[in-house]
Z-matrix of the N, CA and C atoms (Angstrom, degrees):
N
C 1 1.455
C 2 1.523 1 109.52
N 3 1.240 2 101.97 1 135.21
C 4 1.708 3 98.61 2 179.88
C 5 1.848 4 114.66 3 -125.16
N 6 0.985 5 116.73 4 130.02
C 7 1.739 6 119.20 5 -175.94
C 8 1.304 7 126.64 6 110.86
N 9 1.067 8 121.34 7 153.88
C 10 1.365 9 115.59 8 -130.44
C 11 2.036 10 104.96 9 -79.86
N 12 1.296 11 94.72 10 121.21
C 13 1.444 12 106.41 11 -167.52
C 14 2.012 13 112.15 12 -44.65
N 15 1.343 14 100.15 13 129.53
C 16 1.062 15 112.30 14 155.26
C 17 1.595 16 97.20 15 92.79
N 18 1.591 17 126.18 16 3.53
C 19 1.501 18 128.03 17 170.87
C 20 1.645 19 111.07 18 -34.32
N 21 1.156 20 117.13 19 136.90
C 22 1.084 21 145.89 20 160.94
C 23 1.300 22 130.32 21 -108.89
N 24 1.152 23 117.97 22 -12.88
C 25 1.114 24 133.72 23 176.99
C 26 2.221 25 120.83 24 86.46
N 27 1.201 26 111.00 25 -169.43
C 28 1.411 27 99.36 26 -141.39
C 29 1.680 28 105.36 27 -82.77
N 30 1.341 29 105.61 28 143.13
C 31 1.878 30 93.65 29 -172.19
C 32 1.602 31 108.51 30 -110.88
N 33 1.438 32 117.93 31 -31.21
C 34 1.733 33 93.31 32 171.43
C 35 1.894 34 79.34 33 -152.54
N 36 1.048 35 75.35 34 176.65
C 37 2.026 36 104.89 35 169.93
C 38 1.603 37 115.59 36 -117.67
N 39 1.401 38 115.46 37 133.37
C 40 1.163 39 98.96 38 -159.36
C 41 1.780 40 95.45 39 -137.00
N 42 1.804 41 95.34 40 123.99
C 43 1.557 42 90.66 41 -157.11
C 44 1.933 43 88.62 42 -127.00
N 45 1.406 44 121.25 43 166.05
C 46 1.139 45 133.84 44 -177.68
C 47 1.800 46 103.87 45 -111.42
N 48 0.973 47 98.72 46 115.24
C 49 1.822 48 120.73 47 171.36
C 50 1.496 49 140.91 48 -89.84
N 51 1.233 50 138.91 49 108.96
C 52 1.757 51 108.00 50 -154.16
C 53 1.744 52 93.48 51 -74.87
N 54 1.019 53 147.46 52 -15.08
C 55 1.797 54 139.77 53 152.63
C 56 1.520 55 121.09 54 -112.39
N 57 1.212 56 117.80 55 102.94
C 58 1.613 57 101.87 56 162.02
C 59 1.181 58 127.14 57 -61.11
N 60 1.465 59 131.06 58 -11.87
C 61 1.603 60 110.84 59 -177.19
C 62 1.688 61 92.28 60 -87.97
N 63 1.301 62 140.54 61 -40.37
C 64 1.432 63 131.45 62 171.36
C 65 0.901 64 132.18 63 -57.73
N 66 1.390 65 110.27 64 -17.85
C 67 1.533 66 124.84 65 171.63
C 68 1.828 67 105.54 66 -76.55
N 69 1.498 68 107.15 67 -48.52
C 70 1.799 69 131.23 68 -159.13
C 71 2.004 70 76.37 69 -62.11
N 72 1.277 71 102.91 70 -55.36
C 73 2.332 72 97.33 71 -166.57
C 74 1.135 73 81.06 72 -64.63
N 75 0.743 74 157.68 73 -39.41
C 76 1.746 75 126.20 74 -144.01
C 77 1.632 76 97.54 75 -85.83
N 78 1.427 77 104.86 76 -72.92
C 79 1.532 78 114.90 77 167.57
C 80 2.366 79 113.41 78 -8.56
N 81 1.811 80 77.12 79 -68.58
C 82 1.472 81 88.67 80 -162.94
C 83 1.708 82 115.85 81 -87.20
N 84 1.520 83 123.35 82 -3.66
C 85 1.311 84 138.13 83 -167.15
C 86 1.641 85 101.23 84 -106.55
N 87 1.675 86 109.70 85 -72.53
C 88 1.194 87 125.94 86 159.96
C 89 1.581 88 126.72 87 -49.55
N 90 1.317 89 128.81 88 -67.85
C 91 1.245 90 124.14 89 -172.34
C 92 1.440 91 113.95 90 -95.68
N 93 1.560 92 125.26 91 -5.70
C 94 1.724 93 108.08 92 173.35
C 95 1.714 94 109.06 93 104.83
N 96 1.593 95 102.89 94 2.23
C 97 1.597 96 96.02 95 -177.29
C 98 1.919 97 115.62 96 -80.57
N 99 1.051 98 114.75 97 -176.99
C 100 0.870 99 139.48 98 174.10
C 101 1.492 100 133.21 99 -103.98
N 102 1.507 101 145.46 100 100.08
C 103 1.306 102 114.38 101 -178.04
C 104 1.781 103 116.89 102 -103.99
N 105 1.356 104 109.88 103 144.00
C 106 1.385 105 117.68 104 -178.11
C 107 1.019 106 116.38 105 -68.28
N 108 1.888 107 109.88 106 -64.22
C 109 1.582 108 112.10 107 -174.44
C 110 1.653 109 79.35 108 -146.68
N 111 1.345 110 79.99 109 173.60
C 112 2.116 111 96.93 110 153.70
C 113 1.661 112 97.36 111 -134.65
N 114 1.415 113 117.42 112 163.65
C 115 1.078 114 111.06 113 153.65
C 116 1.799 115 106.48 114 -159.74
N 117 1.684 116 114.76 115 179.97
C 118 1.471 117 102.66 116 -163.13
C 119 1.806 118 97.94 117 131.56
N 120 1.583 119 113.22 118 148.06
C 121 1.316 120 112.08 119 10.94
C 122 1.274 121 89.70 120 -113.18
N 123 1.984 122 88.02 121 171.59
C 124 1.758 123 109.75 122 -158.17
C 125 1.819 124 83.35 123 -122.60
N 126 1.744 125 116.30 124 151.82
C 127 0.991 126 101.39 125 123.78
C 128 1.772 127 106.76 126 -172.70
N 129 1.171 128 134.29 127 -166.49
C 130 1.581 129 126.66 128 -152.58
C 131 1.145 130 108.19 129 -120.87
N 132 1.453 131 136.24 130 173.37
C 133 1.474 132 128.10 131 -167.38
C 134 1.857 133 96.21 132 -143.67
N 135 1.950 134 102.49 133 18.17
C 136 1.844 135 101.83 134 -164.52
C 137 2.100 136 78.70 135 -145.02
N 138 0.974 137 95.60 136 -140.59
C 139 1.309 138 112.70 137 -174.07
C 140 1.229 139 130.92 138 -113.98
N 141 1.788 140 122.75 139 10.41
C 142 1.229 141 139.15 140 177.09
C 143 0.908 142 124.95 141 -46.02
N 144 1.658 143 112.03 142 -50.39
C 145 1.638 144 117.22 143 171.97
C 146 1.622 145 118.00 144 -41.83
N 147 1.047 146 92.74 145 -66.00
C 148 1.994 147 107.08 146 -177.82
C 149 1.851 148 90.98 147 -53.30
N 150 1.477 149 112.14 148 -64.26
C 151 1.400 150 104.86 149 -157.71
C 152 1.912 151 106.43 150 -50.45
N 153 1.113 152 118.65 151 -42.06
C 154 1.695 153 121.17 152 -166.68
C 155 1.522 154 110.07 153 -103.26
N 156 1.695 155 118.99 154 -19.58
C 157 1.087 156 112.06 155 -163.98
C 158 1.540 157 112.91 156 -97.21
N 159 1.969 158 104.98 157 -38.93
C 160 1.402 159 128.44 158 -161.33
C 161 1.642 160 111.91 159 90.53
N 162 1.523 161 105.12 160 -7.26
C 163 1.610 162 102.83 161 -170.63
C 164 2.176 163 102.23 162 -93.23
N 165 1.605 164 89.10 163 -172.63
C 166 1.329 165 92.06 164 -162.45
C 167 1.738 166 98.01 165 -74.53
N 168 1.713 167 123.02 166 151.08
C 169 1.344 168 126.94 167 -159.39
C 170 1.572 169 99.18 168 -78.16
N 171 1.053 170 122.71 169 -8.22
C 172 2.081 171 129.97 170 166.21
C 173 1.278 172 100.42 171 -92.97
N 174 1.309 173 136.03 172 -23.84
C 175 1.665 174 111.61 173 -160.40
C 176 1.815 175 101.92 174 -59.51
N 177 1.183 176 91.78 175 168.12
C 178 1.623 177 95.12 176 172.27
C 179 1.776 178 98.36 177 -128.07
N 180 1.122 179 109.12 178 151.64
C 181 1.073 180 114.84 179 -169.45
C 182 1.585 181 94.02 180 -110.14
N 183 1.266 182 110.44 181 110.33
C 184 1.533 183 107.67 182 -167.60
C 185 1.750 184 106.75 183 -75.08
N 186 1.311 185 100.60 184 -54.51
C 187 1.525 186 102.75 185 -168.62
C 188 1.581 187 101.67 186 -145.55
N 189 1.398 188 106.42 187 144.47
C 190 1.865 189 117.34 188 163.67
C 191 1.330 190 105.20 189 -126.80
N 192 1.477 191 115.25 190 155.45
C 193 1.062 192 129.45 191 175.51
C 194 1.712 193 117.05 192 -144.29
N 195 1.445 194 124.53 193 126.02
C 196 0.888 195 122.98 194 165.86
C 197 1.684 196 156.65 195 -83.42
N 198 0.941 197 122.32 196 76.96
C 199 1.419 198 126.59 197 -143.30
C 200 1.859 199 114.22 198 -69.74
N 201 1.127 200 121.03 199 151.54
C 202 1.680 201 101.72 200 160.27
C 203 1.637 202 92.59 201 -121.05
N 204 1.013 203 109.41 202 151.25
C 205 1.570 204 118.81 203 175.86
C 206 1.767 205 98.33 204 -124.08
N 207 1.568 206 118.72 205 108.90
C 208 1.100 207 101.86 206 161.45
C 209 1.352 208 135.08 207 61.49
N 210 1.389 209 120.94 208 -138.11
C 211 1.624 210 129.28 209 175.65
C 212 1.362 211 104.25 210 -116.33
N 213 1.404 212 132.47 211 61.45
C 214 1.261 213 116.02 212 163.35
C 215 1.862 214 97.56 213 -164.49
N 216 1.354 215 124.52 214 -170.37
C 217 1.039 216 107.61 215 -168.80
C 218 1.883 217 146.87 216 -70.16
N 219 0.753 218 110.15 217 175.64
C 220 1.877 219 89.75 218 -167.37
C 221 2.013 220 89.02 219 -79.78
N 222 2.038 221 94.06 220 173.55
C 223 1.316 222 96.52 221 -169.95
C 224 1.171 223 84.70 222 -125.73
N 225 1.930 224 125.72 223 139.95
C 226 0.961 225 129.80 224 -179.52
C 227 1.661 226 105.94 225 -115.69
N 228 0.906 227 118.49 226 129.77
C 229 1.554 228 122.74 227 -165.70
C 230 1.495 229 114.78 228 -115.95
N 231 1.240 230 116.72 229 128.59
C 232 1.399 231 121.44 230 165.39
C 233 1.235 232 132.91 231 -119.62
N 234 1.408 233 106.24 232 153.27
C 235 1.816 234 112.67 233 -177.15
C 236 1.342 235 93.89 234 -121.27
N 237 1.211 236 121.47 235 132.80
C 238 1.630 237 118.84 236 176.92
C 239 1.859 238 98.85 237 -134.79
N 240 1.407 239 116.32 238 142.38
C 241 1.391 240 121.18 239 169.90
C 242 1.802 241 98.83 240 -119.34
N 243 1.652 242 105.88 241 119.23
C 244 1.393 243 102.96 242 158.08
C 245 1.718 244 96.90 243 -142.99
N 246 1.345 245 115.73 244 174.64
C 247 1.453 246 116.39 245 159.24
C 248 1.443 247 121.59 246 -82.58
N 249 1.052 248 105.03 247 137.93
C 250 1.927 249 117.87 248 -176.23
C 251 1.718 250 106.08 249 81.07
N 252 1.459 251 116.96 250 15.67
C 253 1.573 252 111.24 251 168.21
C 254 1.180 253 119.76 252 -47.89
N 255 1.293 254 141.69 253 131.96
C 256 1.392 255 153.69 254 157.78
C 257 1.278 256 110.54 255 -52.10
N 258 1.593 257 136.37 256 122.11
C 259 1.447 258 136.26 257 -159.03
C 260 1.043 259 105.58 258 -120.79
N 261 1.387 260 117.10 259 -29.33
C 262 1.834 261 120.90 260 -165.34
C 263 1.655 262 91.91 261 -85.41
N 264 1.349 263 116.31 262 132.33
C 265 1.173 264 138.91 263 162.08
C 266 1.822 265 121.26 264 -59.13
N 267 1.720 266 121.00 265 104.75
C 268 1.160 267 112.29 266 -151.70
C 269 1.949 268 105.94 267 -48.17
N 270 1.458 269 105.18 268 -172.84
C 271 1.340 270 100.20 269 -174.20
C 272 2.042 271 79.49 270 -109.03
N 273 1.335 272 92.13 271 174.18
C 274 1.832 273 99.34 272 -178.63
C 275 1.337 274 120.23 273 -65.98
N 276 1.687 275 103.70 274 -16.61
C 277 1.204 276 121.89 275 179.48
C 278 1.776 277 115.16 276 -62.13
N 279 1.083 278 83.74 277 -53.82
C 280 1.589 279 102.99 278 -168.36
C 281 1.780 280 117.88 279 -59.33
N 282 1.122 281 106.06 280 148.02
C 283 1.870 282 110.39 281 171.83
C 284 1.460 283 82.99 282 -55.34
N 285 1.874 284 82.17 283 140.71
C 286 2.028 285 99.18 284 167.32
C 287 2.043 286 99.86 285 61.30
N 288 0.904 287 108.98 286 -4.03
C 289 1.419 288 105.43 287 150.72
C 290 1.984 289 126.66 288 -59.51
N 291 1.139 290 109.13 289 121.70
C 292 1.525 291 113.00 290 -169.47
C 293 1.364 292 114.69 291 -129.16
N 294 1.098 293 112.95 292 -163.43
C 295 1.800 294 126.45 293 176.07
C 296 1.326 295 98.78 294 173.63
N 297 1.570 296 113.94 295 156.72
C 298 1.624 297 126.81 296 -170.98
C 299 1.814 298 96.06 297 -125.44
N 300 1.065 299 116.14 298 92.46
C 301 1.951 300 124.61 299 160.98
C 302 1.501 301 101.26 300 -28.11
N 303 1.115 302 130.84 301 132.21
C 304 1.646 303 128.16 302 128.98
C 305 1.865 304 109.83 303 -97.90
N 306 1.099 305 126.36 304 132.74
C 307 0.977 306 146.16 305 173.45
C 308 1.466 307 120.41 306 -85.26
N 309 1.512 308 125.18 307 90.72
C 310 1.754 309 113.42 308 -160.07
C 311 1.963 310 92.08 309 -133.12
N 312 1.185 311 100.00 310 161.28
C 313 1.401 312 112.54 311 -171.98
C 314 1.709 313 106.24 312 -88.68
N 315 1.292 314 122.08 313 -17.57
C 316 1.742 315 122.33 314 -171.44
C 317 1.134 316 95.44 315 -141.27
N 318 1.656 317 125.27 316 92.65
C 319 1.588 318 135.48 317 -170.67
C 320 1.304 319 107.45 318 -74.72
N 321 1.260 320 114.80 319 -29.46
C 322 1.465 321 122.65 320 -172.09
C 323 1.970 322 96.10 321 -78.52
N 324 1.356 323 122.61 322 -71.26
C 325 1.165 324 108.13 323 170.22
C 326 0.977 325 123.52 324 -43.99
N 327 1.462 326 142.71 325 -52.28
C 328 1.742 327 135.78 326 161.38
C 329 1.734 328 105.11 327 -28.60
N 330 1.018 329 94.52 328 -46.99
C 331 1.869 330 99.28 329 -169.32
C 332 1.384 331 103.57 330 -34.71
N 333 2.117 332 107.60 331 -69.03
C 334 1.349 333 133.92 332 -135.21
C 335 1.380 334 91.62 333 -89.71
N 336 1.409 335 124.20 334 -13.22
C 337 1.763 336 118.55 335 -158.75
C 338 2.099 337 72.65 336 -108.22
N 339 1.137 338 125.78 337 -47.37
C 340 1.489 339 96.14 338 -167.19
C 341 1.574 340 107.12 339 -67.96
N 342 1.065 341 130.57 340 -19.11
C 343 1.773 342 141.13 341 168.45
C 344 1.378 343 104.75 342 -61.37
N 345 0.775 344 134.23 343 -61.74
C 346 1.703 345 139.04 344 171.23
C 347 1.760 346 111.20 345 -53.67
N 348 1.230 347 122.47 346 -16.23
C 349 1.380 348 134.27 347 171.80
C 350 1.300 349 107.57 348 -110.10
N 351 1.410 350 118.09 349 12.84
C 352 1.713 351 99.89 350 152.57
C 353 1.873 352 93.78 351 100.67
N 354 0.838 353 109.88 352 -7.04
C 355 1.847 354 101.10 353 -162.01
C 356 1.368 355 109.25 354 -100.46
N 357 1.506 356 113.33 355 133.03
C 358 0.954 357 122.40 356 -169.39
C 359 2.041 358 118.92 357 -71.67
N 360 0.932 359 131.80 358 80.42
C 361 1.301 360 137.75 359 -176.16
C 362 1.883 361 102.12 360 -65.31
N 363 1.833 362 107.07 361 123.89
C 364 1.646 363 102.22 362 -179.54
C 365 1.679 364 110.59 363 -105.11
N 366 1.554 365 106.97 364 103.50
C 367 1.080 366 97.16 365 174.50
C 368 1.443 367 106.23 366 122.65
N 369 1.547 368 124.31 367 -169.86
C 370 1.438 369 110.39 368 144.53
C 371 1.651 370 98.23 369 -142.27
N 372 1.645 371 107.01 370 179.16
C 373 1.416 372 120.86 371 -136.33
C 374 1.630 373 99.60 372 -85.08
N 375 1.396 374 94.26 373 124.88
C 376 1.535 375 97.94 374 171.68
C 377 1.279 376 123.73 375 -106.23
N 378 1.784 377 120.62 376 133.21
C 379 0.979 378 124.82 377 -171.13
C 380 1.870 379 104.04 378 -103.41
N 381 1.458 380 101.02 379 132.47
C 382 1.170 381 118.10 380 -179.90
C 383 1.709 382 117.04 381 -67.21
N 384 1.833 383 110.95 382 120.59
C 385 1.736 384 103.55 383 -173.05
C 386 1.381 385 106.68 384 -89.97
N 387 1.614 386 107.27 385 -33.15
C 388 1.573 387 85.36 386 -170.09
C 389 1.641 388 94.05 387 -154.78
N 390 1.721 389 109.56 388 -177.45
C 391 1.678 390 115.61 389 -165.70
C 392 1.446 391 108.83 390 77.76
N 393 1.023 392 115.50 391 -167.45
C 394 1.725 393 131.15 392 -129.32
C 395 1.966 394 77.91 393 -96.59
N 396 0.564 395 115.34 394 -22.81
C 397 1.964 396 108.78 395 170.42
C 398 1.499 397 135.14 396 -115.20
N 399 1.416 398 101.07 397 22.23
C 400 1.364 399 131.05 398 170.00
C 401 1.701 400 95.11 399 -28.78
N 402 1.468 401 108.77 400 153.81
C 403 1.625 402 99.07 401 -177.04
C 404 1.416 403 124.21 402 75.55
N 405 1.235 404 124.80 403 -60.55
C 406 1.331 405 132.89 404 -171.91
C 407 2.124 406 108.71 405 -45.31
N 408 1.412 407 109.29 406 108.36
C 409 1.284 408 97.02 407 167.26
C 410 1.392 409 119.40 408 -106.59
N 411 1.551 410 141.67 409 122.31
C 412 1.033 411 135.26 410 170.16
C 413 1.635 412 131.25 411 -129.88
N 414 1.026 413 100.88 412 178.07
C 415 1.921 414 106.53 413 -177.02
C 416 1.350 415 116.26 414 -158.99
N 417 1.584 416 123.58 415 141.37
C 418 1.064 417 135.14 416 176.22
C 419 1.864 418 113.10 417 -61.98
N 420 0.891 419 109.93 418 156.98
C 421 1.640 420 108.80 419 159.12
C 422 2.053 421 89.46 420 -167.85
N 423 1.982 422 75.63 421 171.09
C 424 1.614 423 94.51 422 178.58
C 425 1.696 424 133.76 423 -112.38
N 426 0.965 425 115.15 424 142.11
C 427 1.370 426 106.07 425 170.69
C 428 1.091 427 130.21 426 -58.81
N 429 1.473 428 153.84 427 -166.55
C 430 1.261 429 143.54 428 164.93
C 431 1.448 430 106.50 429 -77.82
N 432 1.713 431 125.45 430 -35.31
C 433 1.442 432 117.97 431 -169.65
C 434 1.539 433 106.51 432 -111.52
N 435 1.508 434 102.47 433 31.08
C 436 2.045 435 109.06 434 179.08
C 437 1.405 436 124.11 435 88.55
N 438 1.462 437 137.52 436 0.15
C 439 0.963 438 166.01 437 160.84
C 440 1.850 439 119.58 438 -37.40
N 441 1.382 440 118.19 439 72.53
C 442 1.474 441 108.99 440 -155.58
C 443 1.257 442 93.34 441 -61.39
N 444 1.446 443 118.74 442 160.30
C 445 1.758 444 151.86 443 -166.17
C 446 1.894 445 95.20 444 -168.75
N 447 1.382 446 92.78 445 140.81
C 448 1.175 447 102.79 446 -157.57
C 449 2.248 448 86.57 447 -126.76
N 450 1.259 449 113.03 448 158.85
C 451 0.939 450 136.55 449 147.99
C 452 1.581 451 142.26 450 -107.27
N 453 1.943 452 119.49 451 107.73
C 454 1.475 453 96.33 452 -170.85
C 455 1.523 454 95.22 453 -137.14
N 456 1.429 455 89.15 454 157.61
C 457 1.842 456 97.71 455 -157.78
C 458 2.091 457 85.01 456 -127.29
N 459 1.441 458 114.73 457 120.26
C 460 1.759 459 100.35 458 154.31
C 461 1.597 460 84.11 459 -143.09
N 462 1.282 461 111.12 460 101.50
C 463 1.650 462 119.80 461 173.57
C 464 1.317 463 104.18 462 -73.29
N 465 1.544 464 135.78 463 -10.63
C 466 1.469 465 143.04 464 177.87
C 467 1.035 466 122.84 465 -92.22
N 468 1.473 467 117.77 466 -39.81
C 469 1.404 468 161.63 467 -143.42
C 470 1.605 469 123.18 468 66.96
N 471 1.068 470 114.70 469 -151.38
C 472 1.548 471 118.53 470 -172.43
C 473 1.007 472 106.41 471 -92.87
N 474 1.699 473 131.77 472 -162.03
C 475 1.087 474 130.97 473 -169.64
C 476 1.975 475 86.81 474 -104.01
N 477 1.446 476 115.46 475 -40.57
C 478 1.244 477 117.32 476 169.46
C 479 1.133 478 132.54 477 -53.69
N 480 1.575 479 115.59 478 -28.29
C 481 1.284 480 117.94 479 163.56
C 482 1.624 481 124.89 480 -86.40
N 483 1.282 482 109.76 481 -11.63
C 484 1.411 483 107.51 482 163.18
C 485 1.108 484 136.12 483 -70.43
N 486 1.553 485 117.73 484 -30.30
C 487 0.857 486 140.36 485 156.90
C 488 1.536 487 132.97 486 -55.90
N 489 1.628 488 106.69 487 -50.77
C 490 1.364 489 104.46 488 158.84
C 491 1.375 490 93.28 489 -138.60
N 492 1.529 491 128.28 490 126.73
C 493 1.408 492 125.50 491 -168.80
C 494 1.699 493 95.02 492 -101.42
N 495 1.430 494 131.49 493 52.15
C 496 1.511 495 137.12 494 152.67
C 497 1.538 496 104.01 495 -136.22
N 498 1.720 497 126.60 496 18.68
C 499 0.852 498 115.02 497 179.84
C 500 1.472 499 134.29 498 -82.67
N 501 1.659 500 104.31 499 -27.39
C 502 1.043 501 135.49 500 147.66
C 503 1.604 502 126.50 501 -107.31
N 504 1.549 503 135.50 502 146.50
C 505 0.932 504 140.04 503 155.19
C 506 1.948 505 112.14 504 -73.00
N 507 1.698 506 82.13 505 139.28
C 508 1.933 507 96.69 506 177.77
C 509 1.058 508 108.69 507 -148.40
N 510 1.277 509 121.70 508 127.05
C 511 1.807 510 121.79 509 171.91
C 512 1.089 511 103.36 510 -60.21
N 513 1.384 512 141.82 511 -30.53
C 514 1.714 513 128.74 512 170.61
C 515 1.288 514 104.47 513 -46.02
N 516 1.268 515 121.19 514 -37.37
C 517 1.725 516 123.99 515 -163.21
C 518 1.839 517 108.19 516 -86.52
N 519 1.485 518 103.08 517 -31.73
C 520 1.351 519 118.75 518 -163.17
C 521 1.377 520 96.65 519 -58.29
């Protein structure tokens, strides 16, 4: 058997924000989330941070917040204050470059209702013709503080999931 015993699979994503409460509306106003708790602020007077966190052993962790979005995993959010923090949000290009999927059934309405809410959508939505994601239509959009979020719609599924529909995980399927 190979991987890490007893997986269950994935429970939140955990991303750093320069505000959690602008981040928490957008999440819960804009996209449909949910929040659990917040809590904060935290911070150490030894080396805990670095030892458990990876962050700098002064940062303070001003505020967290826990989100549920739906059928897929929870969003764990951070506010961190240190000196010399990095603010610009990597590009997709970059190591530690990311993006967060929403998964919606009418891509085109997701489109026009996040346009009507102010949000910057990059591009417009491309639907996939052929290869292992045949079907798949998607599109970039932005957060309020630059944060790519992506939109993807396969109301059919993919060409991969037709084929074997456990090949990928989908909250349509969930």
């Amino acid at each position: 058997m190979s991987g890490l015993p007893g997986l269950a699979g994935a429970e939140h994503v955990g991303f750093t924000v320069p505000d959690v409460d602008e981040a928490v509306r957008f999440f819960t106003d804009v996209i449909g989330c949910t929040k659990a708790y917040e809590i904060g602020p935290f911070q150490a007077d030894d080396d805990w941070m670095h030892r458990q966190l990876g962050v700098h052993p002064r940062a303070v962790l001003r505020k967290l917040a826990m989100l549920r979005c739906q059928n897929g995993p929870n969003f764990e959010i951070f506010e961190y204050e240190i000196a010399g923090q990095v603010t610009t949000p990597p590009a997709n290009s970059d190591v530690g470059g990311n993006h967060l999927a929403f998964c919606v059934g009418d891509i085109v309405a997701a489109v026009a209702y996040l346009k009507a809410n102010g949000v910057t959508v990059q591009g417009d939505v491309v639907t996939m013709q052929d290869g292992p994601s045949k079907g798949l239509s998607w599109v970039y959009f932005l957060a309020p503080w630059g944060m790519q979020l992506e939109l993807v719609s396969a109301p059919d599924g993919q060409a991969v999931t037709q084929k074997d529909p456990g090949a990928l995980w989908s909250p349509q399927r969930a």
